[in-house]
Backbone as CSV, one residue per row, in Angstrom:
resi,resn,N_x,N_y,N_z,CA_x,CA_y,CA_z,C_x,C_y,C_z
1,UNK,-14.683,15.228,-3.047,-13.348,14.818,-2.609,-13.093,13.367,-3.001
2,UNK,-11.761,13.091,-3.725,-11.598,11.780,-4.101,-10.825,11.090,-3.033
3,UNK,-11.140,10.001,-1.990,-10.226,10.094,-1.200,-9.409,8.338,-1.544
4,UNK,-8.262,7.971,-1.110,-7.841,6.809,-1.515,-7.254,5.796,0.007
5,UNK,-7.589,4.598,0.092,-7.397,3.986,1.394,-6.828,2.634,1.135
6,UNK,-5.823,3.030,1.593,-4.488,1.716,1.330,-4.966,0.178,2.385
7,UNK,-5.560,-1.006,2.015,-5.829,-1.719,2.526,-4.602,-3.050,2.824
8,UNK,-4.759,-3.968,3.889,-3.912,-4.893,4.173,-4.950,-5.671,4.081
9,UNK,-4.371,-7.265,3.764,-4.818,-8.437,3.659,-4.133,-9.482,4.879
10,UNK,-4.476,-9.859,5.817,-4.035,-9.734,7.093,-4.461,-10.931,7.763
11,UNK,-3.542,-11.878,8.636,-4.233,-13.395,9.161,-5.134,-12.759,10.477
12,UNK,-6.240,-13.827,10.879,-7.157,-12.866,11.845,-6.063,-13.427,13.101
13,UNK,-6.129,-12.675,13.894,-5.573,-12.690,15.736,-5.722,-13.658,16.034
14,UNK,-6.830,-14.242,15.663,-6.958,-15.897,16.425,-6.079,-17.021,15.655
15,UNK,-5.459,-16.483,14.318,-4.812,-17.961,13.862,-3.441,-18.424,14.257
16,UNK,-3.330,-19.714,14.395,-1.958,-20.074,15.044,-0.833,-19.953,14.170
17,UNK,0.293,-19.208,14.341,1.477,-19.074,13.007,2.197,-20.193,13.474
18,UNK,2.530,-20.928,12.035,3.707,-21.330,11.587,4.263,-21.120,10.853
19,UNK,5.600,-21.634,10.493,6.157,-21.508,9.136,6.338,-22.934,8.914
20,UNK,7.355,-22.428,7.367,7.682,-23.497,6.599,9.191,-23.257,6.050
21,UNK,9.813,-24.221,5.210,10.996,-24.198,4.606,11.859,-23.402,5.273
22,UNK,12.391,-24.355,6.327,13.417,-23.842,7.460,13.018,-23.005,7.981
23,UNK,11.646,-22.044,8.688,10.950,-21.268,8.762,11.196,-19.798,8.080
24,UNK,11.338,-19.674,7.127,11.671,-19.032,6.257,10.274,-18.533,4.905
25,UNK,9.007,-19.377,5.486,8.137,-19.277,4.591,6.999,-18.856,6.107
26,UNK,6.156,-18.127,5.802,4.857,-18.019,6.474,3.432,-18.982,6.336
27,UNK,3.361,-19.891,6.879,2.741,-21.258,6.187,0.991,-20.276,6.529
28,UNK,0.319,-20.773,4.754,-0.934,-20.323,5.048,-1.827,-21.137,5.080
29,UNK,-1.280,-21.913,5.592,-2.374,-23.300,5.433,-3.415,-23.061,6.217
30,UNK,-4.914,-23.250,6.233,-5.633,-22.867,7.110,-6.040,-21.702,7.561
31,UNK,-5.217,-20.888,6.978,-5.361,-19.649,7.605,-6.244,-18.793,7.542
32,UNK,-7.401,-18.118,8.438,-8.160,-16.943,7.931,-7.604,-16.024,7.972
33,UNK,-7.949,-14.887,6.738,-7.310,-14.063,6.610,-8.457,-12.440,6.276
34,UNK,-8.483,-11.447,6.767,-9.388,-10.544,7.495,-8.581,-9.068,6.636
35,UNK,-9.342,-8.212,6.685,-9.378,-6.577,6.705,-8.623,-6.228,7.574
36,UNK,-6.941,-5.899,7.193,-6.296,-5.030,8.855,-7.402,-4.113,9.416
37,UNK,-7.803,-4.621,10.791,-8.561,-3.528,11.682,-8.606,-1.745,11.579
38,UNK,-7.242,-1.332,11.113,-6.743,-0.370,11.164,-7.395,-0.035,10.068
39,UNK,-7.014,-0.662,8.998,-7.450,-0.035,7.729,-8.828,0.097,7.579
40,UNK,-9.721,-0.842,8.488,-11.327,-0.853,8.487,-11.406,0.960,8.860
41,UNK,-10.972,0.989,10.205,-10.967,2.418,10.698,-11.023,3.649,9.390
42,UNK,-10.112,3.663,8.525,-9.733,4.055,7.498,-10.615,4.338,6.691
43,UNK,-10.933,3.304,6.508,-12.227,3.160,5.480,-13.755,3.945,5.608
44,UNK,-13.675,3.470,6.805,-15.338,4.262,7.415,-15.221,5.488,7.382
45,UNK,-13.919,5.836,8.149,-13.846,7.589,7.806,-14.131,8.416,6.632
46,UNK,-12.937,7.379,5.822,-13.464,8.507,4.538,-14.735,8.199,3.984
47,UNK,-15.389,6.519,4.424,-16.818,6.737,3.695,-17.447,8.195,4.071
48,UNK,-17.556,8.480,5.662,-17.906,9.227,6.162,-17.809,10.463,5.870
49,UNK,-16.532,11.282,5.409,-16.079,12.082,4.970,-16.704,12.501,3.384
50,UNK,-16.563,11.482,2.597,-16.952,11.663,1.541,-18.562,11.430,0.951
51,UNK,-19.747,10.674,1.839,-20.654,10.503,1.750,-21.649,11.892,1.137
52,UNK,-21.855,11.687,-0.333,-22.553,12.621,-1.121,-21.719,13.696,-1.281
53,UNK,-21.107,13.382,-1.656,-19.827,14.765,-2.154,-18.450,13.852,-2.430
54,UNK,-18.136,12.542,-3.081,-16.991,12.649,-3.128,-17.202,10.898,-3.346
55,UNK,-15.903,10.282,-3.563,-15.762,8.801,-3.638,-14.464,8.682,-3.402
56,UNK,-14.477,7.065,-3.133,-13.314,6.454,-1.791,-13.040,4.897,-2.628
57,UNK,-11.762,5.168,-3.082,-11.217,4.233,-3.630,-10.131,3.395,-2.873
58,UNK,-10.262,2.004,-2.659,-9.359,0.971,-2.146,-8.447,0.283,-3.147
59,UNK,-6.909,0.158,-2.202,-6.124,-0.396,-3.215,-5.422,-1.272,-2.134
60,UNK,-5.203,-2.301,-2.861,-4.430,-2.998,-1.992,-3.432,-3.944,-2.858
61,UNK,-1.618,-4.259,-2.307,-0.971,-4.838,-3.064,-0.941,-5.839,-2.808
62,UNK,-1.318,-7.372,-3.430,-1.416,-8.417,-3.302,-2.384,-9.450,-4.712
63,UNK,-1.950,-11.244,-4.349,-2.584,-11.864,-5.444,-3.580,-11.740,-5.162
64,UNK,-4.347,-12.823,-6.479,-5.489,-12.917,-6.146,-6.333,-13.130,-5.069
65,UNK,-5.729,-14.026,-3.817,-6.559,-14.583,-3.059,-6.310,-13.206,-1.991
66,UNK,-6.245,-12.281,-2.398,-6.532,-11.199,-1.366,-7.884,-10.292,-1.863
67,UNK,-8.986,-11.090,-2.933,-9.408,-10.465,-3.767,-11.130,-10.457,-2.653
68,UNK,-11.223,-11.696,-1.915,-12.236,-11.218,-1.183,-11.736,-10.547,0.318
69,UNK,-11.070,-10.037,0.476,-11.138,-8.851,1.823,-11.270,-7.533,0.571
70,UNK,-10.782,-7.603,-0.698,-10.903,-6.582,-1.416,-12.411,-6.200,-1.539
71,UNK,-13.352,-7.336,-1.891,-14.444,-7.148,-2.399,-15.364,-6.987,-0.607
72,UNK,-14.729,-7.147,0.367,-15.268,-6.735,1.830,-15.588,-5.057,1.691
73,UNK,-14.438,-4.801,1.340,-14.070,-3.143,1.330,-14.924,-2.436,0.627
74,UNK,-15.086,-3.080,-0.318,-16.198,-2.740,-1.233,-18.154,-2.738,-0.651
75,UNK,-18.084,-3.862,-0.355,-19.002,-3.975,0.652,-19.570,-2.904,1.623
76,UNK,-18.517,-2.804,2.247,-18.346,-1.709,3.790,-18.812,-0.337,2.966
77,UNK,-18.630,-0.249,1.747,-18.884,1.034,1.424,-18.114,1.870,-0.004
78,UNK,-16.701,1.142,0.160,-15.868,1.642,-0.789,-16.646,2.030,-2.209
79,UNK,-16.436,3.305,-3.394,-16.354,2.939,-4.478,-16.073,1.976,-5.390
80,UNK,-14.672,1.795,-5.548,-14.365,1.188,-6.193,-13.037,0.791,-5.604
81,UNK,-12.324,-0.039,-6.027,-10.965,-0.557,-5.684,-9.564,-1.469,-7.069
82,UNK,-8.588,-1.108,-6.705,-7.352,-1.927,-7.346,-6.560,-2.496,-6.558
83,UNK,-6.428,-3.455,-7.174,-5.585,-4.331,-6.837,-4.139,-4.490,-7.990
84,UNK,-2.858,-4.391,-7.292,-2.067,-3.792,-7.432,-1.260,-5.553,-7.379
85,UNK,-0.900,-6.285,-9.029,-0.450,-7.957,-8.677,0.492,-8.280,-8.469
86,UNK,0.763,-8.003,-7.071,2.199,-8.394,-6.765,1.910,-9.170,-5.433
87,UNK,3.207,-10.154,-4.754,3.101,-10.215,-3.132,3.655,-8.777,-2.778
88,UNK,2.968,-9.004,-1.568,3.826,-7.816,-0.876,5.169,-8.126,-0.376
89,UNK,6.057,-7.668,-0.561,7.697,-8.466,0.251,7.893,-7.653,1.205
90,UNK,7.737,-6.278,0.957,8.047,-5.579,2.814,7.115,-3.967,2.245
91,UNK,7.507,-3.241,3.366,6.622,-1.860,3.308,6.830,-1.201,2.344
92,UNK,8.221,-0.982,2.087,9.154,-0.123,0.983,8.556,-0.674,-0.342
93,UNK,8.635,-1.812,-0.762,7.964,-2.408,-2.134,6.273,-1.961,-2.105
94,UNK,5.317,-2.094,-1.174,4.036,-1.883,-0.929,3.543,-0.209,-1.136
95,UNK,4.859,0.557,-0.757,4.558,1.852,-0.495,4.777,2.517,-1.974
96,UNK,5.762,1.782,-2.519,6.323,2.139,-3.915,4.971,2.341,-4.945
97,UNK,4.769,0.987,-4.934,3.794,0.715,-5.849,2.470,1.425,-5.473
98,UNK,2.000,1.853,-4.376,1.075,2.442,-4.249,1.189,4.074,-4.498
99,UNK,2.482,4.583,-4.132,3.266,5.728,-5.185,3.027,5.629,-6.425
100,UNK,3.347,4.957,-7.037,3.462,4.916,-8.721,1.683,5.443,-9.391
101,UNK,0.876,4.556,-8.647,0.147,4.365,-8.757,-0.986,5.700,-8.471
102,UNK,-0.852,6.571,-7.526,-1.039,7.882,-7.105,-0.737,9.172,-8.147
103,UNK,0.622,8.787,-8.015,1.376,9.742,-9.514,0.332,9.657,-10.516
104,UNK,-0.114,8.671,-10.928,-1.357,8.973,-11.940,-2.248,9.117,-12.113
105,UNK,-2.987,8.688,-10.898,-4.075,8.983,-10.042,-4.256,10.031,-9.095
106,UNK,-4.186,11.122,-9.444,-3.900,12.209,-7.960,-5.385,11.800,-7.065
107,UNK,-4.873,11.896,-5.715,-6.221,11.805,-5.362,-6.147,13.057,-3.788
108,UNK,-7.181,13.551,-3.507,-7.402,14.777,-2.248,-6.779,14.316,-0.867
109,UNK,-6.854,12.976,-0.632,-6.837,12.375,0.554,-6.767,11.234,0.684
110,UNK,-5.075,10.407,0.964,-4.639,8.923,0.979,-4.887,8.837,2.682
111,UNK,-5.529,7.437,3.114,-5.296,7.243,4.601,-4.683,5.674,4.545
112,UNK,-4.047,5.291,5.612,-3.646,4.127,5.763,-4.149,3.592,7.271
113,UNK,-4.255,2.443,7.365,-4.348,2.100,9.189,-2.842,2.392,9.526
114,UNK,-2.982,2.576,11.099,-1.732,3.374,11.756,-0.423,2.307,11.699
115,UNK,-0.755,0.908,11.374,-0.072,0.083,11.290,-0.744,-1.911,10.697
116,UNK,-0.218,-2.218,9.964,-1.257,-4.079,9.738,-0.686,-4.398,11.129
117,UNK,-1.807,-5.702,11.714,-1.457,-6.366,12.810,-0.591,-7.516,12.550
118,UNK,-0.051,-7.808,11.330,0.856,-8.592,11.147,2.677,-8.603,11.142
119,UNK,2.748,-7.338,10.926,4.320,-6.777,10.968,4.494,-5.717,11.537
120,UNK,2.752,-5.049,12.191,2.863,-3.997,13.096,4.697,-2.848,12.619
121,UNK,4.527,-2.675,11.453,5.737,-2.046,10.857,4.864,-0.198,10.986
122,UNK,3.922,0.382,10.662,3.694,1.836,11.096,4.528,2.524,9.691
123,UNK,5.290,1.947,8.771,5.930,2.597,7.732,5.051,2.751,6.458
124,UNK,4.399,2.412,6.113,3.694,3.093,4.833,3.101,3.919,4.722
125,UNK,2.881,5.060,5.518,1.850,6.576,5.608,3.223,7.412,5.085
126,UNK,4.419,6.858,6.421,5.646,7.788,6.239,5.988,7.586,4.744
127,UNK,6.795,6.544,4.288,6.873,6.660,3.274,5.919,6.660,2.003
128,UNK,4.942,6.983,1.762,4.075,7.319,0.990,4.307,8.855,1.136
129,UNK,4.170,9.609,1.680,4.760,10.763,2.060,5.838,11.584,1.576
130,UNK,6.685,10.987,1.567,7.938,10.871,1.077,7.765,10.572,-0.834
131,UNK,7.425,9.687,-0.648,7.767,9.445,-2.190,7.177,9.928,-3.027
132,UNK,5.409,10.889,-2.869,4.511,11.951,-3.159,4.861,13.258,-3.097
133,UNK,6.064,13.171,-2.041,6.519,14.917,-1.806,4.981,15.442,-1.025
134,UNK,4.248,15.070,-0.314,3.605,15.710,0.471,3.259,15.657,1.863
135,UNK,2.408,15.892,2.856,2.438,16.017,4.096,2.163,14.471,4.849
136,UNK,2.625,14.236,5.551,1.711,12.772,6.195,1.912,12.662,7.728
137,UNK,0.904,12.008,8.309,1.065,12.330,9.690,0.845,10.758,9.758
138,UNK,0.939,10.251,11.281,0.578,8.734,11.642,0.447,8.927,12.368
139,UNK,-0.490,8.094,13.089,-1.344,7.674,14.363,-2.115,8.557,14.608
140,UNK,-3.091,9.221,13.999,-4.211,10.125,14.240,-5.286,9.607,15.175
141,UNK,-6.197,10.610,16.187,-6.893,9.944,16.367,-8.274,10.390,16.142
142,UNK,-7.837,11.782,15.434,-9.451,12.226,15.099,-8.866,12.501,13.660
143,UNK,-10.323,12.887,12.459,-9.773,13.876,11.056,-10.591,14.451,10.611
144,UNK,-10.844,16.068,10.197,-11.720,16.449,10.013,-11.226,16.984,8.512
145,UNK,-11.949,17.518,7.749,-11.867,18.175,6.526,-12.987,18.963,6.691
146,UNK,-12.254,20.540,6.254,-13.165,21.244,5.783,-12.172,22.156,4.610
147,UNK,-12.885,22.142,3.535,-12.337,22.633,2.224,-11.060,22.348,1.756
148,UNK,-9.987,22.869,1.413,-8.855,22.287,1.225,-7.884,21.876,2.205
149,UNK,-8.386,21.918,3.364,-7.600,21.824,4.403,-8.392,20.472,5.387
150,UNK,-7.025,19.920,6.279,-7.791,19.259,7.431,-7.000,19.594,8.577
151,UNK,-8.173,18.640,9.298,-7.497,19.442,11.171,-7.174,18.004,11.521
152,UNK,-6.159,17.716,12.110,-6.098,15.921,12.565,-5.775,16.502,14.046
153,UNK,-6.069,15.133,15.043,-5.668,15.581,16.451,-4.765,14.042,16.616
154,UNK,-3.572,13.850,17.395,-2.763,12.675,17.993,-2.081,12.957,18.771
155,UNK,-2.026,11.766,19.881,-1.702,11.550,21.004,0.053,11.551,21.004
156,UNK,0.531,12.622,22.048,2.229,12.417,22.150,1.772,12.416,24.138
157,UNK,3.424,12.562,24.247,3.877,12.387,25.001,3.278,13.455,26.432
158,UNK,2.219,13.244,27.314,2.120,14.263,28.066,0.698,15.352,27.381
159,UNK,-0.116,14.666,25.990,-0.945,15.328,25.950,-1.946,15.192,24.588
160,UNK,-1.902,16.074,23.608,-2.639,15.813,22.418,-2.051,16.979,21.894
161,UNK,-1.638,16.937,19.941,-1.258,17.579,19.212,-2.177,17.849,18.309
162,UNK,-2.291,19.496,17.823,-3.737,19.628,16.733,-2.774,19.958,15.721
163,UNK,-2.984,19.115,14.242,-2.379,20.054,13.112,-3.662,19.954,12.304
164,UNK,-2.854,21.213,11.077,-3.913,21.806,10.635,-3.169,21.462,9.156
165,UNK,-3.650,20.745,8.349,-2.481,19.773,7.174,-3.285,20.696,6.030
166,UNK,-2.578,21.070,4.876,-3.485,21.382,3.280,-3.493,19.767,2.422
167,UNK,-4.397,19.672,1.806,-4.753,18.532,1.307,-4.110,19.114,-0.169
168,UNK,-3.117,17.844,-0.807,-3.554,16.338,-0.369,-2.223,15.911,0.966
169,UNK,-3.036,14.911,1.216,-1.642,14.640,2.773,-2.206,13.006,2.948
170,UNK,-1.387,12.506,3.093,-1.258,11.221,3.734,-1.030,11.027,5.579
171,UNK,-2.420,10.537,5.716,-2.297,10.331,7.414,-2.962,8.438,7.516
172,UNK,-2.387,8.055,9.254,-2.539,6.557,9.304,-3.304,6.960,10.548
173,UNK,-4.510,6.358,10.486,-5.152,6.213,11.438,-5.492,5.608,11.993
174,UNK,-5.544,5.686,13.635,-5.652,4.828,14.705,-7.511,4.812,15.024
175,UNK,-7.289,4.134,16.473,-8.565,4.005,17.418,-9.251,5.613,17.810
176,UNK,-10.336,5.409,17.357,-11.095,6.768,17.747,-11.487,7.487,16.419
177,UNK,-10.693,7.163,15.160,-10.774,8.472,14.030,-12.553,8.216,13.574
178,UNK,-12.867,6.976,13.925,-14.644,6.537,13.401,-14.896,5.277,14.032
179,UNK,-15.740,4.256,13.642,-16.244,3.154,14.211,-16.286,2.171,13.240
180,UNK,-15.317,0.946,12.752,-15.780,-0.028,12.085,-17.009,0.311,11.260
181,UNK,-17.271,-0.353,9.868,-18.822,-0.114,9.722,-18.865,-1.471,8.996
182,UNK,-19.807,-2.155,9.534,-20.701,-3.688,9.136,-21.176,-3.854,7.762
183,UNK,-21.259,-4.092,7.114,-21.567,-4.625,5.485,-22.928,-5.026,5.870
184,UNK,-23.456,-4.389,4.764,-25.464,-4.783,5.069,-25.410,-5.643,3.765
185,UNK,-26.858,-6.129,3.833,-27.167,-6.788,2.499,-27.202,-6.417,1.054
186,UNK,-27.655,-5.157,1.436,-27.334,-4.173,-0.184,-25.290,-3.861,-0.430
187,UNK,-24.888,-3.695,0.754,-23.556,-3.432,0.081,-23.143,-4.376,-0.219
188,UNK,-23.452,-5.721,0.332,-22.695,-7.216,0.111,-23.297,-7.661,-1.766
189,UNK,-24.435,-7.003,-2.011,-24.914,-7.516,-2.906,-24.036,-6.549,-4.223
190,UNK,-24.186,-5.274,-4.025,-23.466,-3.968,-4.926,-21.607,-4.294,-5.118
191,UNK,-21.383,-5.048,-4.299,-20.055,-5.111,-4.032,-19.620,-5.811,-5.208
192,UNK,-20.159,-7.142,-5.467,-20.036,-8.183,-6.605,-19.865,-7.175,-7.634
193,UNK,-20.555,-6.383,-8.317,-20.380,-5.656,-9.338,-19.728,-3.931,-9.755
194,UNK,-19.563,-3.999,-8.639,-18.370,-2.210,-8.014,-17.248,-2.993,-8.687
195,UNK,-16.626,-1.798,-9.351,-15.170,-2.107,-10.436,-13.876,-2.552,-9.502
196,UNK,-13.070,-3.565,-9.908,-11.920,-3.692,-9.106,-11.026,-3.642,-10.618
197,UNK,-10.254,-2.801,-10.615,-9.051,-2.934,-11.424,-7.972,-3.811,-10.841
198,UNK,-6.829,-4.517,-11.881,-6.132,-4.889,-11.443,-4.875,-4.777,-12.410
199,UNK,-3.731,-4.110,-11.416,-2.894,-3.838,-12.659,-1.421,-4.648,-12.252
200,UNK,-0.566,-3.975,-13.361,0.859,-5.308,-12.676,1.552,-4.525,-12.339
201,UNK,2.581,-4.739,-11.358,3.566,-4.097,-10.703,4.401,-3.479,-11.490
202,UNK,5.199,-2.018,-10.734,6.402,-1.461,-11.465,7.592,-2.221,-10.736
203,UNK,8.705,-2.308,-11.637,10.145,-2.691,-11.202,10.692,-1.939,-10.339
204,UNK,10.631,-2.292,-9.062,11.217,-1.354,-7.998,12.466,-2.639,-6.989
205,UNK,13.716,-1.877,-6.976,14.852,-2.190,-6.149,14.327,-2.642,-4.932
206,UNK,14.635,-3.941,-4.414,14.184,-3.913,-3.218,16.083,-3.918,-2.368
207,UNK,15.577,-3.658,-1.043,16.619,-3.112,-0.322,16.601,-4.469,1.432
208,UNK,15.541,-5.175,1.409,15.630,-5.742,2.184,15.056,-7.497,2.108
209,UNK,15.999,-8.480,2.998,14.847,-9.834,2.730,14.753,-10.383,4.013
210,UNK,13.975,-11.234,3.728,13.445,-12.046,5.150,14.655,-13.306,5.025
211,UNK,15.256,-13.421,6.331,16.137,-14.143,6.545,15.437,-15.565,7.135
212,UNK,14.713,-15.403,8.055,13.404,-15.945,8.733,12.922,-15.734,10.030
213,UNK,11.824,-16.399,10.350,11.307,-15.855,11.073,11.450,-16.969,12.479
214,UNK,11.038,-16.188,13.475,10.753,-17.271,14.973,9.953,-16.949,15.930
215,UNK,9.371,-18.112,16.290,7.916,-17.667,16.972,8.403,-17.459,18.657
216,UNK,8.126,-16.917,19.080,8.543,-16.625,21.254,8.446,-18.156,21.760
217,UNK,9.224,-17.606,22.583,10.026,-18.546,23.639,8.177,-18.950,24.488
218,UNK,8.206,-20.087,24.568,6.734,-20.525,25.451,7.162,-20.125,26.801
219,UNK,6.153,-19.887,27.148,5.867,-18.974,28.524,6.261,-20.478,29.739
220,UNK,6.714,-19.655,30.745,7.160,-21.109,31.984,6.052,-20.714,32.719
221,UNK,6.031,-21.919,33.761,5.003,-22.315,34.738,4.971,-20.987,35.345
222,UNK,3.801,-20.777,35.988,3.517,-19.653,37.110,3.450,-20.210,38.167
223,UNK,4.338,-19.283,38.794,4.483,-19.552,40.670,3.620,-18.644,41.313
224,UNK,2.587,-19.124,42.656,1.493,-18.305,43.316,2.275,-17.859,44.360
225,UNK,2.670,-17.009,44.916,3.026,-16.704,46.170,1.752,-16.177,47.013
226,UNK,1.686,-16.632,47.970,0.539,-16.067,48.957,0.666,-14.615,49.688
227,UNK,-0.307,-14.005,49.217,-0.657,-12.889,49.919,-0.088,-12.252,51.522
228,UNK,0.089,-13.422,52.279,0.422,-12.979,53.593,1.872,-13.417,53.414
229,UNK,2.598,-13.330,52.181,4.228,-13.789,52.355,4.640,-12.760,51.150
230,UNK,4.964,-11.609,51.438,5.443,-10.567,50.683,7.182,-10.779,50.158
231,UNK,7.389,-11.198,51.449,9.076,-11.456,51.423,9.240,-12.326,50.459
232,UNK,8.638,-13.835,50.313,8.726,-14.793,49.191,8.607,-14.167,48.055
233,UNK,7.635,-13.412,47.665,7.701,-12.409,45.575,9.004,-11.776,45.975
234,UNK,9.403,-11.110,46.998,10.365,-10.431,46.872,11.675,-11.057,46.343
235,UNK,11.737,-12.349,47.138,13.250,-13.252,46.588,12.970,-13.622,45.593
236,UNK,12.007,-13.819,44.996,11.703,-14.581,43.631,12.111,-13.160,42.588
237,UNK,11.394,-12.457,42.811,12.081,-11.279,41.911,13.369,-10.572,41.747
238,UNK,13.570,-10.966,42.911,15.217,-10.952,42.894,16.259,-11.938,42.316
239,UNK,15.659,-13.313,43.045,16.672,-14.368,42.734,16.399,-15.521,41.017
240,UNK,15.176,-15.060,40.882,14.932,-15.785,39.810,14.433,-14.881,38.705
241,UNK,13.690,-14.018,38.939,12.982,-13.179,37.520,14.083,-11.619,37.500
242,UNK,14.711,-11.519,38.526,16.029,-10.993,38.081,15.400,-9.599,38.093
243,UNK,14.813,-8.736,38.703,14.117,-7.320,37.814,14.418,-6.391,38.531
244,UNK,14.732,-6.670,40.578,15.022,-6.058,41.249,16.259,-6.208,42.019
């Protein structure tokens, strides 16, 4: 099974955002920048999936300096990987190009993380889907394959849904589908020399821009009300936090 796993290049949780140029730029100054979590998930699976029967190719759209979380992926396990030279500008451009790119590459089984922790957007499984003409599901939390078919299980409203998808299908997977997997010394070492292609973007319409961005309103002081004064949270929630 050839399976293919759409990676993000992603600032880690702990870094402080700013911008720049009227905040209109995402300033990377300083910034560490990490494996979307999601997509780690991703990754392990299909190592898992495909381990002695199959290979697991990473692609991810971005410059160069997205080239070591690329060569992480590689690490963790991946075959091989491309890198696809463009910025990313939004999902629709990211999803395109990783379309184009499929079309010539057929592959058994695309996964994505269920969403990057940076724009938490959840749109590139769907539209990958779409623009392949084939099945795709999001937010999985289990995936199994057996022969041309898989079984995925995800969480709705009031319970759990089983489908039963024919491959090839595009699914985004969440918490639970496998476990992170750690880079040992042999994959860190194999990684350096595992193939990364890198090719240049197709001309695709874009349909949306960043106007800019703004970071939340800072949080106000906290008021303690004491335990033996119920009535006091009560006026406060009434007269000031407004909720009741």
């Amino acid at each position: 099974m050839k399976a293919l796993v759409c990676i993000s290049n992603v600032p880690d949780t702990t870094t402080k955002i700013t911008f720049t140029d009227n905040n209109t730029q995402f300033n990377t100054n300083g910034v560490q920048f990490i494996l979307n979590p999601y997509d780690e998930i991703a990754l392990a699976r299909a190592i898992e999936l495909t381990e002695g029967n199959g290979s697991v190719t990473v692609i991810n759209v971005g410059e160069a300096n997205t080239e070591p979380t690329i060569r992480k992926a590689l690490a963790i396990g991946a075959t091989d990987a491309v890198r696809i030279n463009a910025k990313p500008h939004d999902a629709w451009f990211v999803a395109y190009q990783i379309a184009q790119y499929i079309k010539a590459n057929p592959f058994d089984l695309i996964l994505t993380g269920r969403e990057s922790i940076d724009y938490n957007g959840s749109k590139v499984a769907g539209m990958l889907g779409e623009l392949l003409d084939i099945p795709s599901v999001s937010i999985i939390k289990k995936l199994e394959v057996n022969g041309n078919e898989a079984t995925v299980e995800r969480e709705i409203e009031g319970g759990k849904e089983i489908l039963t998808i024919p491959l090839p299908f595009v699914a985004g997977t969440a918490e639970g589908v496998a476990e992170p997997k750690i880079p040992n010394m042999r994959g860190i070492m194999s990684a350096r020399i595992k193939p990364l292609s890198v090719i240049e973007p197709v001309e695709v319409k874009t349909f949306s821009e960043i106007i800019g961005y703004e970071t939340p309103a800072p949080r106000g002081q906290v008021k303690l009300v004491p335990a033996s004064d119920p009535a006091k949270l009560v006026e406060l929630l009434h007269a000031e936090a407004r909720v009741i």
